[in-house]
DSSP file (Angstrom, degrees, kcal/mol; ACC not computed):
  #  RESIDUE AA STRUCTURE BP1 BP2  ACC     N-H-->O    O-->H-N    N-H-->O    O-->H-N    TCO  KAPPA ALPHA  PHI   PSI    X-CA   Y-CA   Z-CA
    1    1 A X    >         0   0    0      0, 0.0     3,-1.6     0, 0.0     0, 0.0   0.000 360.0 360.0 360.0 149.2    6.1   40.0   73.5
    2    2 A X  T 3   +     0   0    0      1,-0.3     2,-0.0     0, 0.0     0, 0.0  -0.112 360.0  18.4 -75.0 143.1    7.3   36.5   74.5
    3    3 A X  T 3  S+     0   0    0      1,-0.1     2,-0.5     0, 0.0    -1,-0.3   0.546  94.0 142.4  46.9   3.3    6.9   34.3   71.1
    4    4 A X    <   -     0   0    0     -3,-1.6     2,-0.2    -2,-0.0    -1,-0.1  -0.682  33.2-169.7  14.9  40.0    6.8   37.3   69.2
    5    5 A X        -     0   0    0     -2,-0.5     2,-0.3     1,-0.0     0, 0.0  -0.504   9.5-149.8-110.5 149.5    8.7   37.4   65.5
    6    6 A X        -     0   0    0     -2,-0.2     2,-0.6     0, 0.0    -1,-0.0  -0.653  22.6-125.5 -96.7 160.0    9.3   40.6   63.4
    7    7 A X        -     0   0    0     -2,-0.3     2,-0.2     2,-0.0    -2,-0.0  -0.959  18.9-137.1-121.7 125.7    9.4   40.1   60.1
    8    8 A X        -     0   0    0     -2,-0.6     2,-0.4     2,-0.0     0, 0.0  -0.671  10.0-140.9-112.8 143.5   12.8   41.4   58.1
    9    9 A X        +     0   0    0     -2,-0.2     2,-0.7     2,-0.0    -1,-0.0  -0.888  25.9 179.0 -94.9 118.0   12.3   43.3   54.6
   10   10 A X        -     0   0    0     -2,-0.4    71,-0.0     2,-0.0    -2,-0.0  -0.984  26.5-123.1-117.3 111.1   15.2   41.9   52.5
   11   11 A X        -     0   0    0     -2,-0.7     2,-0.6     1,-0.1     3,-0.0  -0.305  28.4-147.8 -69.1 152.6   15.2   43.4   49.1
   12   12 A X        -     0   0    0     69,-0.0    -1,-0.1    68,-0.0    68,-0.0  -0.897  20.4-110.8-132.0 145.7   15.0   41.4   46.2
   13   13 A X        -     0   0    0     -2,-0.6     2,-0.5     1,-0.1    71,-0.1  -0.564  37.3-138.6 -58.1 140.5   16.0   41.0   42.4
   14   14 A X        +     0   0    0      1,-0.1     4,-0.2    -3,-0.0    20,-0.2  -0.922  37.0 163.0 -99.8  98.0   12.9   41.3   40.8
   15   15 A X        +     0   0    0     -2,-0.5     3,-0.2     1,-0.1    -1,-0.1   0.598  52.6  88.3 -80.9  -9.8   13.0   38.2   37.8
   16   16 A X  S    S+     0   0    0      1,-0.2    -1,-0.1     3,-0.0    -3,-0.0   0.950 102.9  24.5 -77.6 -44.9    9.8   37.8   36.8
   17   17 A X  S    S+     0   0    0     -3,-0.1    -1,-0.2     2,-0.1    -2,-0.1   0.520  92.6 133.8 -90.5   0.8    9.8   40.5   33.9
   18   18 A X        +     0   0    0     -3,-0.2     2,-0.3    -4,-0.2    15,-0.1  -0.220  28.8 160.8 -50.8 124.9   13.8   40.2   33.5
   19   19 A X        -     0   0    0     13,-0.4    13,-0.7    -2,-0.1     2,-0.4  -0.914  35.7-136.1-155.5 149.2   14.5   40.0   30.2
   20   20 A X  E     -A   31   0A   0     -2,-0.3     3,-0.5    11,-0.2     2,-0.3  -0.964  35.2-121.8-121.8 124.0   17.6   40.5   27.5
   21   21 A X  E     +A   30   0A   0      9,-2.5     9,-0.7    -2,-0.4     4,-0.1  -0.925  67.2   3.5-161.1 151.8   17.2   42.2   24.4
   22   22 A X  S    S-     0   0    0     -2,-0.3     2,-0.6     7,-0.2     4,-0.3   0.125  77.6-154.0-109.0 120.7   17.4   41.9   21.3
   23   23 A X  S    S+     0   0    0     -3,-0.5     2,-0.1     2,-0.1    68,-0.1  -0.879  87.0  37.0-139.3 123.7   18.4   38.2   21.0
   24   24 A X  S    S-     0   0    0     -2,-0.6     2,-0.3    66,-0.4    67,-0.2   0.068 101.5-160.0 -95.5 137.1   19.8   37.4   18.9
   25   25 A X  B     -c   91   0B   0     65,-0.8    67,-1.2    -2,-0.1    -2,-0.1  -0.667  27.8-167.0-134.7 143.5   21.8   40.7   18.9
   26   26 A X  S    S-     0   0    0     -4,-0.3    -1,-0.1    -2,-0.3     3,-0.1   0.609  82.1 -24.0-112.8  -8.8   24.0   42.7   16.3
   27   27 A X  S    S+     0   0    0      1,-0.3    37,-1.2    37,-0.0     2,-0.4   0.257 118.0  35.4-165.3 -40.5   25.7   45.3   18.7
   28   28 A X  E     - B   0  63A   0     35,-0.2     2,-0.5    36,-0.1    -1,-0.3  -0.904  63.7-138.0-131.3 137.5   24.4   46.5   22.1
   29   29 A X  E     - B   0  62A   0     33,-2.3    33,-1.3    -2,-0.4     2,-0.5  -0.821  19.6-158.2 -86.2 138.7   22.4   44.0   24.8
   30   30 A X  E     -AB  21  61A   0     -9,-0.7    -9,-2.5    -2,-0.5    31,-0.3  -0.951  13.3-175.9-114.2 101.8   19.7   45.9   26.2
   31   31 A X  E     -A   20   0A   0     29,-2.7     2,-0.3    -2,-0.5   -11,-0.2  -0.361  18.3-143.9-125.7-178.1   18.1   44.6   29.9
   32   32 A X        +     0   0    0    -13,-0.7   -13,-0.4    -2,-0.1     2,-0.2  -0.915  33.7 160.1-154.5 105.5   15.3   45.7   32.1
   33   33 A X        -     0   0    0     -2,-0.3     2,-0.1    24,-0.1   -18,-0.1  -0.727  42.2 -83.3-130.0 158.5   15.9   45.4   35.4
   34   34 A X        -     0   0    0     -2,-0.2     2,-0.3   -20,-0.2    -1,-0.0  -0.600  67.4 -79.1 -85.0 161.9   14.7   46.8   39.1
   35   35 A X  S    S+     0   0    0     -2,-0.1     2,-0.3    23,-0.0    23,-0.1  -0.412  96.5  94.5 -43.8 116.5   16.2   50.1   40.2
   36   36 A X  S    S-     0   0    0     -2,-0.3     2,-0.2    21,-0.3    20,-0.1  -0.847  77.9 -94.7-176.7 162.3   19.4   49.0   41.3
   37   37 A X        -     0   0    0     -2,-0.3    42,-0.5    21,-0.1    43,-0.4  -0.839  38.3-159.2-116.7 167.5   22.8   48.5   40.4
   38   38 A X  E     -D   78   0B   0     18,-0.3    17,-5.6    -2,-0.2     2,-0.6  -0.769  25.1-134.4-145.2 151.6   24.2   44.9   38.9
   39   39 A X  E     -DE  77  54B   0     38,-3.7    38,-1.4    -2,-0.2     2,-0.6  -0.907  33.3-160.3 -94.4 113.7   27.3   43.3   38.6
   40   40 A X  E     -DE  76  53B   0     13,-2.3    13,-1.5    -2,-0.6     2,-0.3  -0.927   8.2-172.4-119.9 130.9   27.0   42.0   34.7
   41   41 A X  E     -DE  75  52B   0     34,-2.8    34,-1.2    -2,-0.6     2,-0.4  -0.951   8.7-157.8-121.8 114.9   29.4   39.0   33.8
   42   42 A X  E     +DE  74  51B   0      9,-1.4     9,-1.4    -2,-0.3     8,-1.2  -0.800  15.0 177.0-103.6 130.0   29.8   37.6   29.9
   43   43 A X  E     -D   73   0B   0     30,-1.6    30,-1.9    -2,-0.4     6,-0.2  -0.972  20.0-135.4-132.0 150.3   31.1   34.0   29.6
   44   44 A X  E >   -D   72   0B   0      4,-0.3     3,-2.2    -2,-0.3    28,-0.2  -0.436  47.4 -72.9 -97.9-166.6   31.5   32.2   26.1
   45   45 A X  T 3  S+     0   0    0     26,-0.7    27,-0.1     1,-0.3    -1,-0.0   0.538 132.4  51.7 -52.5 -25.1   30.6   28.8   25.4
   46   46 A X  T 3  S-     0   0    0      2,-0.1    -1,-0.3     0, 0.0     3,-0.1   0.229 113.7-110.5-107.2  -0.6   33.4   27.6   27.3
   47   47 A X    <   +     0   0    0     -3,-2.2     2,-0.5     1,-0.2    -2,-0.2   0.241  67.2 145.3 109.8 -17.1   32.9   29.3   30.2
   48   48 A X        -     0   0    0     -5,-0.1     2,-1.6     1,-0.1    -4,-0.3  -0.409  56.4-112.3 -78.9 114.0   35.8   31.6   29.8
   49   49 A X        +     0   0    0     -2,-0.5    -6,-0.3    -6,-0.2    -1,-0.1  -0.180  40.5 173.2   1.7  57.9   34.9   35.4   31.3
   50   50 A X        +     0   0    0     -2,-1.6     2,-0.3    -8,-1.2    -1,-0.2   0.572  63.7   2.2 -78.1  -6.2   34.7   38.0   28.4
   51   51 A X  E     -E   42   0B   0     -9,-1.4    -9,-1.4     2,-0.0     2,-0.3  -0.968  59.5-179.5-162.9 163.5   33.6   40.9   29.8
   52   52 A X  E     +E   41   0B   0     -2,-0.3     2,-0.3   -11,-0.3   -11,-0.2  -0.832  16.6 162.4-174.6 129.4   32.7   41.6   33.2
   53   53 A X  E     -E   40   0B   0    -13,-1.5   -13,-2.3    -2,-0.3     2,-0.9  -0.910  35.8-123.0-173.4 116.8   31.2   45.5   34.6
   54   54 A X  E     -E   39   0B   0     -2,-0.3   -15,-0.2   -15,-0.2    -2,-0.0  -0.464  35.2-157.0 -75.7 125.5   29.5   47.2   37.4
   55   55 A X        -     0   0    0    -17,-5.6     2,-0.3    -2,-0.9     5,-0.1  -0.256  10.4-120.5 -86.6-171.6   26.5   48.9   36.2
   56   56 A X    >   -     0   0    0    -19,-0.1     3,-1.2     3,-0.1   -18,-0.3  -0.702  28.1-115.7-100.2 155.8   24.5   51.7   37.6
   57   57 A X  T 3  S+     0   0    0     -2,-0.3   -21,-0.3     1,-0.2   -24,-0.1   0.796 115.9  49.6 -71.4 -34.7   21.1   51.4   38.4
   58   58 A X  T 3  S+     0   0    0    -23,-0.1     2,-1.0     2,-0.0    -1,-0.2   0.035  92.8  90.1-100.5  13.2   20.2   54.1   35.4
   59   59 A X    <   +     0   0    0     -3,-1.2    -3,-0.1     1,-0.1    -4,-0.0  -0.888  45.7 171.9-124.0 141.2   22.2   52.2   32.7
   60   60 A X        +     0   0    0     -2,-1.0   -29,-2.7    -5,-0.1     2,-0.4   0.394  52.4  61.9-103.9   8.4   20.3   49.8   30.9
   61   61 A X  E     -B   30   0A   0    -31,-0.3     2,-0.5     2,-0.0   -31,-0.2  -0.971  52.2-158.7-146.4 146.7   22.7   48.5   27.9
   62   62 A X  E     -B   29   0A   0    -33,-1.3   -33,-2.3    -2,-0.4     2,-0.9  -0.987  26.2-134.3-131.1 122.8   26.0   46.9   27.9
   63   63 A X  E     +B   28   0A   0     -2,-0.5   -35,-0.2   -35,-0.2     3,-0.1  -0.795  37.7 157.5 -93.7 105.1   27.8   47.6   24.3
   64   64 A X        +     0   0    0    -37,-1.2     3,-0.5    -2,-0.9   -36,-0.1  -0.182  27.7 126.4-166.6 108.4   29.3   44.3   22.9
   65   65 A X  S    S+     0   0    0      1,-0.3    -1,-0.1    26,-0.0   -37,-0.1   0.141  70.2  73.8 -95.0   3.6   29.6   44.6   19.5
   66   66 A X  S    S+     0   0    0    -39,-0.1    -1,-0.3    -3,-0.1     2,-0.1   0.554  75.3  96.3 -60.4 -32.4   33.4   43.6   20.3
   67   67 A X  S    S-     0   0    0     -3,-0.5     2,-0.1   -40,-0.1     3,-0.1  -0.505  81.3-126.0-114.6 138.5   32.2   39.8   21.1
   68   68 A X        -     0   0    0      1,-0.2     2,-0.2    -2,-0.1    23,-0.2  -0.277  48.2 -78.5 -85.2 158.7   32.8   37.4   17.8
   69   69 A X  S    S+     0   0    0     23,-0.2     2,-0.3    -2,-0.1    23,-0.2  -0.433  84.4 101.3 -82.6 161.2   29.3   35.6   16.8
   70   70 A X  E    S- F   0  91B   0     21,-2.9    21,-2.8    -2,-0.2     2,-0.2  -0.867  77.5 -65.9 143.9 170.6   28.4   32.5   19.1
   71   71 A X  E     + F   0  90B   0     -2,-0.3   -26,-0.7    19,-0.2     2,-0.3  -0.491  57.3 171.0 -88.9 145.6   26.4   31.5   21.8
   72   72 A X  E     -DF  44  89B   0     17,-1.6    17,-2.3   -28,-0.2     2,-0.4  -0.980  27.9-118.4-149.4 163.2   27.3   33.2   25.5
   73   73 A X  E     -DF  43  88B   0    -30,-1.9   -30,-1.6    -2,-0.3    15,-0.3  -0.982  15.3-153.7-102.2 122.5   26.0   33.5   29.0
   74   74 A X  E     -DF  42  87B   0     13,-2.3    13,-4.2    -2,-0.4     2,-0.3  -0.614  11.0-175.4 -60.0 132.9   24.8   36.8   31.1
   75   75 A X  E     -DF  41  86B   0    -34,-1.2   -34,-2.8    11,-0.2     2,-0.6  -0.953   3.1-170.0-143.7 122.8   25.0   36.6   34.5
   76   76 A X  E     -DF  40  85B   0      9,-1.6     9,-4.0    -2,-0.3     2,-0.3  -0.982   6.7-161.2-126.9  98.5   23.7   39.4   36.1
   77   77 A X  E     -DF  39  84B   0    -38,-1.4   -38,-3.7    -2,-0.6     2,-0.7  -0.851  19.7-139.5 -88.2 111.5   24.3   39.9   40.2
   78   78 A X  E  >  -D   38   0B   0      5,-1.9     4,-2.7    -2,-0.3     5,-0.2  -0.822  13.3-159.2 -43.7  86.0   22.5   42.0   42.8
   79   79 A X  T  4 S+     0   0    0     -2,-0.7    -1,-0.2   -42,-0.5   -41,-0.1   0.917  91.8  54.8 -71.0 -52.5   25.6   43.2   44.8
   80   80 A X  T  4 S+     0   0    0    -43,-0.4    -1,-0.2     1,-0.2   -68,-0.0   0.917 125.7  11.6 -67.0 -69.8   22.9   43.8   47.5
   81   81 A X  T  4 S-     0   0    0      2,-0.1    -1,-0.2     1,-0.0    -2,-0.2   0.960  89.0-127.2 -62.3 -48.7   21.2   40.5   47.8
   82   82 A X     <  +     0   0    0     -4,-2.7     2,-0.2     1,-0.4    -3,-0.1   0.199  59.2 140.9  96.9 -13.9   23.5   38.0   45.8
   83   83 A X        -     0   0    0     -5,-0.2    -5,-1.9    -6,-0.1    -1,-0.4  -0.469  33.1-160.7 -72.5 170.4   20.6   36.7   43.6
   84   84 A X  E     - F   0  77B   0     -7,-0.3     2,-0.4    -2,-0.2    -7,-0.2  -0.978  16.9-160.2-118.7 119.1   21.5   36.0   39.9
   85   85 A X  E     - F   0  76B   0     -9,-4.0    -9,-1.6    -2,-0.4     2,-0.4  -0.931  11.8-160.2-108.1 155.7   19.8   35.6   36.5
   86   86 A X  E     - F   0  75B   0     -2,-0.4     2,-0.3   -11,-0.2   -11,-0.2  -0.990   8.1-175.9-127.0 128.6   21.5   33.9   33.7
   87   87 A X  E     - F   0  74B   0    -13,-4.2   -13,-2.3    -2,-0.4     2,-0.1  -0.999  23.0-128.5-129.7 133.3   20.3   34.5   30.7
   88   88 A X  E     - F   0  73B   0     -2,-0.3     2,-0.5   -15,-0.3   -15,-0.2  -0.390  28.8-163.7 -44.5 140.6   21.7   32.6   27.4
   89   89 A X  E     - F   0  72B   0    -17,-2.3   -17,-1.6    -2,-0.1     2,-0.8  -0.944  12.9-154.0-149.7 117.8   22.7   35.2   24.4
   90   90 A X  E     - F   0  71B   0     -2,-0.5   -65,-0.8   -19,-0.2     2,-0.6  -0.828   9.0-154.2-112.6 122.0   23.4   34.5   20.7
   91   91 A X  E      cF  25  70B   0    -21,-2.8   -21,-2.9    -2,-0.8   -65,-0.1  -0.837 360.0 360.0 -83.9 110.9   25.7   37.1   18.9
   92   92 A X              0   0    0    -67,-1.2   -23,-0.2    -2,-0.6   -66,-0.1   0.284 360.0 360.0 -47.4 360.0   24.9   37.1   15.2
């Protein structure tokens, strides 16, 4: 029909309950995330790339009890969408 518009379903990272845990952490980050799979990216304080992994939709934990104590940032990517969370993370 002439003026018409359809409305497109675009899936989306779901943030509202996204969460990292337990932090402050002593070996493994543990997230909660929507069914999907996530590009998840570790930077230290200085920005530098320490770890970097595609996940699966059914794995929920990224192990690194490798990473010296300090502050870092998760950045956690939707290869589907593009959105991002960042979440701050302090390694005891």
């Amino acid at each position: 029909a002439p003026g018409a518009c359809a409305l497109l379903s675009t899936p989306e990272f779901n943030t509202d309950n996204f969460r990292i845990f337990p932090n402050p952490l002593n070996g493994n980050i543990l997230y909660y995330t929507a069914d999907e799979s996530l590009t998840v990216k570790v930077f230290d304080i200085l920005g530098k790339e320490v770890f970097s992994r595609q996940k699966a939709a059914d794995d929920n934990h990224i192990d690194v009890s490798n990473l010296k104590a300090g502050v870092y940032i998760v950045q956690f990517t939707s290869p589907s969408t593009g959105a991002k969370v960042i979440k701050k993370l302090i390694k005891q």
